[in-house]
NUVO-517816 format. One line per 10 residues: their letters; for each residue z, x, y of C-alpha. Coordinates in Angstrom, 2 decimals. Example, Ala and Ser with C-alpha at 12.3 -4.5 7.8 and 13.67 -1.06 7.14 Angstrom:
# residues 2
AS) 7.80:12.30:-4.50 ~ 7.14:13.67:-1.06
***
This chain:
# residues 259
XXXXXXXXXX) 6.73:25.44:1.36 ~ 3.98:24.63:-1.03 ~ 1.63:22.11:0.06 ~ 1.63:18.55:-2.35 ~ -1.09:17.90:-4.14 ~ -1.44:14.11:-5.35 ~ -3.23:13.38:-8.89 ~ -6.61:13.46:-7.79 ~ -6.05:17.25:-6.64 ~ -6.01:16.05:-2.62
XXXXXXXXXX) -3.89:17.92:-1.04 ~ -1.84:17.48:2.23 ~ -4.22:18.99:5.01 ~ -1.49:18.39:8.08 ~ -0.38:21.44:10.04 ~ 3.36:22.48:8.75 ~ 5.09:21.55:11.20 ~ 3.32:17.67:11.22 ~ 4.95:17.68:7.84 ~ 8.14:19.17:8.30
XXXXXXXXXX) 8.41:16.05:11.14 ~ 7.15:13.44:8.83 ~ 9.83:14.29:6.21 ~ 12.67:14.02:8.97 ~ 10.87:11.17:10.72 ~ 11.28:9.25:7.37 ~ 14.89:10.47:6.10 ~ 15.94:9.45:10.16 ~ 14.06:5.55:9.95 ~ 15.67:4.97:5.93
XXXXXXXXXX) 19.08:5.61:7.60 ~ 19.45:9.25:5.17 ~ 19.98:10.74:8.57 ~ 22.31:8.34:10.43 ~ 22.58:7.22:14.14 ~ 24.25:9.70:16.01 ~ 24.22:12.20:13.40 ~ 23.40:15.92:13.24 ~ 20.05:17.07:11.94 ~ 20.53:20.39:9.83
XXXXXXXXXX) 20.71:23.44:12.10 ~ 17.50:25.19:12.46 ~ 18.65:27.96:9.50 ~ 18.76:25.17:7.44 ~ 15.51:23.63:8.23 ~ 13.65:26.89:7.72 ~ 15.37:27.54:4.47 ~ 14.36:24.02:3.29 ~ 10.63:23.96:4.40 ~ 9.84:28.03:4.43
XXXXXXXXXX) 9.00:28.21:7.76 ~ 9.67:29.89:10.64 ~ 11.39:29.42:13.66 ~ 8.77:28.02:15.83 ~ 7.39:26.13:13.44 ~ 10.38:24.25:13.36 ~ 10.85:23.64:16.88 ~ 7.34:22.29:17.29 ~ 8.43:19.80:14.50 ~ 11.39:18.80:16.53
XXXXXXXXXX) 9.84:18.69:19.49 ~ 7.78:15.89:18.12 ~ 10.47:14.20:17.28 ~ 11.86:14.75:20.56 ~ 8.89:12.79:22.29 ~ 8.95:9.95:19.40 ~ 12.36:8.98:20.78 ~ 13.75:9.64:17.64 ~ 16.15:12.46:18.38 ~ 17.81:13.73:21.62
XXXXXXXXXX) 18.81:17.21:22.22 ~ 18.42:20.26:24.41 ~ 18.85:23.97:24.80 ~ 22.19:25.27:23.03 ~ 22.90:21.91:21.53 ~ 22.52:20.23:18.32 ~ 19.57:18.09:17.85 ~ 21.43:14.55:17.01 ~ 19.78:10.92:15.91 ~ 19.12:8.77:18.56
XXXXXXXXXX) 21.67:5.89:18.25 ~ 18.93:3.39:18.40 ~ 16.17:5.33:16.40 ~ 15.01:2.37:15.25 ~ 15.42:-1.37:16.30 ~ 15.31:-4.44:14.07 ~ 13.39:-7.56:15.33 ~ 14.35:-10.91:13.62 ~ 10.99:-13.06:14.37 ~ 12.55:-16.09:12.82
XXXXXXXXXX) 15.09:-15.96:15.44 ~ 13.36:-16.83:18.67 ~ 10.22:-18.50:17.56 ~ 12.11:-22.12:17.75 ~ 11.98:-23.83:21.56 ~ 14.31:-23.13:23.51 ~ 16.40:-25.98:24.89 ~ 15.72:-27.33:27.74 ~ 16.33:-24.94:30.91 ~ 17.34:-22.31:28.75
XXXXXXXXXX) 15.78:-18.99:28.94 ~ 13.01:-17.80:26.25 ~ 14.35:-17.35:23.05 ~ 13.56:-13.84:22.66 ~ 15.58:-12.66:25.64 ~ 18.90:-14.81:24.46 ~ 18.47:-13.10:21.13 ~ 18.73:-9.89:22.87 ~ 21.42:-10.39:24.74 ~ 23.34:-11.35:22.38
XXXXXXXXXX) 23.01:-7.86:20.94 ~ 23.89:-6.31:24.18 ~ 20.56:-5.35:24.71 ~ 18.43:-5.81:28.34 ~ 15.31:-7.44:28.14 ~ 12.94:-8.65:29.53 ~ 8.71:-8.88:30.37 ~ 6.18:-8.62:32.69 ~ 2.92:-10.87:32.70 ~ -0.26:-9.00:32.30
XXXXXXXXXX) -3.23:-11.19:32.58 ~ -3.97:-15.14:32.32 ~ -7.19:-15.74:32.09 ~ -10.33:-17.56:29.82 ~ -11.72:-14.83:27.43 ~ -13.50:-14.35:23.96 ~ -10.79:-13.59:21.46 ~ -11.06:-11.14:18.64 ~ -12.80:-12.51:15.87 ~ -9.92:-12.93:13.67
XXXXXXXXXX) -8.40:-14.97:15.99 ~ -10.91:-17.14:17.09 ~ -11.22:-17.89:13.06 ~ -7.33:-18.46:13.03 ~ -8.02:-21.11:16.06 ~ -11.30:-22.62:14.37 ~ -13.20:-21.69:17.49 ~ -17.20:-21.51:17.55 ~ -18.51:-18.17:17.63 ~ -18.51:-16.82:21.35
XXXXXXXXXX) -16.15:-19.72:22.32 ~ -13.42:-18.49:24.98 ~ -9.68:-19.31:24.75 ~ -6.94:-19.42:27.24 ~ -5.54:-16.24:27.02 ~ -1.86:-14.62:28.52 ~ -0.71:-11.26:27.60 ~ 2.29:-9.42:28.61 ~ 4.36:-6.15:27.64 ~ 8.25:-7.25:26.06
XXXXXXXXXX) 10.81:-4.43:27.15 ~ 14.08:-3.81:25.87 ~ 16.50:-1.45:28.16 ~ 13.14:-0.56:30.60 ~ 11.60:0.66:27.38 ~ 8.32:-0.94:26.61 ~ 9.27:-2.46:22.69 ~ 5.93:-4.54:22.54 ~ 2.31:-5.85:23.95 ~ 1.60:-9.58:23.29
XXXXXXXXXX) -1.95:-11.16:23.58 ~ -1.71:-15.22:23.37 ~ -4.36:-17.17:22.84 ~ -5.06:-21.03:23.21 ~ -7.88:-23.29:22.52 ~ -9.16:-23.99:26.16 ~ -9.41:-27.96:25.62 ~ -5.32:-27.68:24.59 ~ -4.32:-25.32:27.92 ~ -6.17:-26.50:30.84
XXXXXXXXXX) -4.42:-28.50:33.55 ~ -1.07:-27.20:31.78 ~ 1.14:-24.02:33.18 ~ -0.24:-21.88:30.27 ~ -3.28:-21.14:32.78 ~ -0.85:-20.40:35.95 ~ -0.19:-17.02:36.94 ~ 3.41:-16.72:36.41 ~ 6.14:-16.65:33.84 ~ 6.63:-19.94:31.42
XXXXXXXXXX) 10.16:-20.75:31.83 ~ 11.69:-21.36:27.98 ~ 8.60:-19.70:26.42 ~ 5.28:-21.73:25.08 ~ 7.13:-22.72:22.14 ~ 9.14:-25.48:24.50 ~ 5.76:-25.94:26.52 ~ 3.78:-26.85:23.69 ~ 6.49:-28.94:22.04 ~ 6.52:-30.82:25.89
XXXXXXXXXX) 2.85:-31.07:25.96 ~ 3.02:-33.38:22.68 ~ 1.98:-29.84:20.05 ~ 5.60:-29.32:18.86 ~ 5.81:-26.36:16.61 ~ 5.67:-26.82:12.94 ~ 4.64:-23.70:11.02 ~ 4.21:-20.17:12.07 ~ 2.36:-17.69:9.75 ~ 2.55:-14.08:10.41
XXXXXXXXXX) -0.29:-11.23:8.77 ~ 1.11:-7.99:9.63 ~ -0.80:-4.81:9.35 ~ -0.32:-0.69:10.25 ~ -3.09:0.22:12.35 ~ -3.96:3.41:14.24 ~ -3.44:2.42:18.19 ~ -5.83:1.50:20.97 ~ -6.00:3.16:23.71 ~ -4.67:0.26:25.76
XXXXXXXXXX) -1.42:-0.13:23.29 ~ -0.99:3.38:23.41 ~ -0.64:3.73:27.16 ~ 1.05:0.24:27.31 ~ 3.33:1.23:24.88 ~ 3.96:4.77:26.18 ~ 3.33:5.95:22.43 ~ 3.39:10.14:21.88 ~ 1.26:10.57:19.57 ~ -1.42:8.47:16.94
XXXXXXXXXX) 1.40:7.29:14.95 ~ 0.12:4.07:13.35 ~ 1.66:0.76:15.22 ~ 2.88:-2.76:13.68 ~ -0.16:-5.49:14.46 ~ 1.26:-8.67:14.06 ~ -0.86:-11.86:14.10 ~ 1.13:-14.87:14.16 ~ -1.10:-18.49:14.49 ~ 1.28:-21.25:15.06
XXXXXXXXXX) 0.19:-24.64:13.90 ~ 1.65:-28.11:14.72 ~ 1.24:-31.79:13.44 ~ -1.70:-32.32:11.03 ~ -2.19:-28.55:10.69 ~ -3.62:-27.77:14.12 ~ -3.83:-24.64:15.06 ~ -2.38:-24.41:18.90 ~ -1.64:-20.57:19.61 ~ -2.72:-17.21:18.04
XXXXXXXXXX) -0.44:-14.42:19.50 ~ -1.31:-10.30:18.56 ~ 1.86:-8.44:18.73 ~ 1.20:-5.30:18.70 ~ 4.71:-2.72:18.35 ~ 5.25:1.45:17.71 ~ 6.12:1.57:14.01 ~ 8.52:4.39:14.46 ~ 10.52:2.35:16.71 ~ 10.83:-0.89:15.54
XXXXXXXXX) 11.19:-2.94:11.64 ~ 10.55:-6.92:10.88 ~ 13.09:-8.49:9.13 ~ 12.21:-11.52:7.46 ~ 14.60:-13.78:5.58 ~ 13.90:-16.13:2.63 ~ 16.24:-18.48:0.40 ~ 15.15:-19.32:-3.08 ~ 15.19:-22.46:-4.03
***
C-alpha cells in the first residue's frame, strides 16, 4: 500500500496498521460498513491494503478495543450494532416537568436505551478560563461547580463539568451532595433563572488524562468537547457545562428550520 502524500509532499507517517484501522474506523462511523455487518475477510483486507496477516489483525484488534467491532477466534469480525450513537442535545435541554425525571434519561428510554449517572464532585472551584469568560467571572473568581459521568447501558457515554456563578447557587440544592431531581434546567427555571438560550462551541480535542480514564477510552483518539453556556432573562449567563464525549462513539445532531 503506498503511503499518501498530500500537496505539500507530507506524507502519512502512521504505522500500517494505524491506517489500515482509520480507513475501516471511518467506512464503519459513515454507515459504508453497516451495523451488524461483515467486515471483508482477512484475504480481502490484505489484498486491499498490501499487507500481511498480522498487520491486519493488529488493525482489527484496535478496532476491537474501540468498541467498534465484535468478534473472536474462528468467527467473522462483524459491526457492532451500536458503533456509533446519536445524541439529540435539543431534546433534553428543556425542564423537565414537574416530578418528572431529567430529560436526558426520558430521552433514552424512549430509545430503549438504560441510562443513567453518577455524581462526581460538588464543590466551589476556579473554572477554566473559557468558562469563567462565558460566566463574566473576575479572574481567579470560583464558581459552584458539579460534575458527573452520563452512562448509557453501564457504558460510560460522557463526563459533564457544570459550573455556576457562586452568588446564583448558594443556599440552593446545586451545592448539595446528591442528585438534582428533574435536572438544573427545572432548578434554575424554579429558582426564578428560567432557561432562555443555550449556545453550544464544540471542538475535537486530544483527551485528558482524567476523560480518558473516566471515559474508559483505548487509545488517544480525539474526543467531542462541548461547551454549552446557558443564559436566561436579560442575557445572564447562569450555567457553563463542558461535555466532554469519545468521538468514535458518539455524533451531535442538531436541527434547524429556515425561515
Amino acid at each position: 500500500m503506498t503511503v499518501p502524500h498530500t500537496d505539500d509532499g507530507t506524507a502519512d507517517h502512521r504505522s500500517l496498521h494505524e491506517r489500515i484501522a482509520a480507513d475501516l474506523r471511518d467506512e464503519i462511523m459513515s454507515g459504508d460498513l453497516a451495523p451488524g455487518s461483515k467486515l471483508p475477510s482477512t484475504n480481502q483486507l490484505k489484498e486491499r491494503f498490501d499487507a500481511s496477516n498480522a498487520t491486519i489483525q493488529k488493525a482489527l484488534h484496535l478496532l476491537k478495543d474501540e468498541r467498534l467491532v465484535i468478534g473472536r477466534a474462528g468467527a467473522a469480525v462483524t459491526v457492532r450494532e451500536h458503533r456509533q450513537r446519536t445524541m439529540r442535545p435539543a431534546s433534553y435541554m428543556a425542564p423537565a416537568p414537574p416530578g418528572e425525571p431529567y430529560r436526558w434519561l426520558t430521552e433514552a428510554a424512549e430509545h430503549g436505551v438504560r441510562a443513567h449517572s453518577t455524581l462526581l464532585d460538588v464543590a466551589e472551584s476556579r473554572p477554566p478560563a473559557d468558562v469563567s469568560v462565558a460566566l463574566n467571572l473576575s479572574d481567579g473568581e470560583s464558581a459552584a461547580l458539579r460534575s458527573q459521568i452520563l452512562f448509557l447501558d453501564d457504558e460510560p457515554v460522557e463526563l459533564v463539568t457544570s459550573y455556576y456563578p457562586l452568588a446564583l447557587a448558594h443556599g440552593t440544592p446545586i451545592m448539595d451532595k446528591r442528585k438534582i431531581r428533574g435536572g438544573t434546567p427545572a432548578l434554575l427555571a424554579d429558582l426564578g433563572f428560567p432557561p432562555r438560550l443555550s449556545v453550544d462551541r464544540v471542538s475535537a480535542r486530544v483527551p485528558t488524562q482524567e476523560q480518558y480514564q473516566a471515559l474508559r477510552l483505548p487509545s488517544d483518539l480525539p474526543v467531542l468537547r462541548t461547551l454549552r453556556v446557558v443564559y436566561s432573562d436579560g442575557d445572564r449567563p447562569i450555567e457553563a457545562t463542558v461535555m466532554v464525549k469519545a468521538g468514535h462513539l458518539y455524533e451531535l445532531q442538531y436541527e434547524f428550520t429556515s425561515e
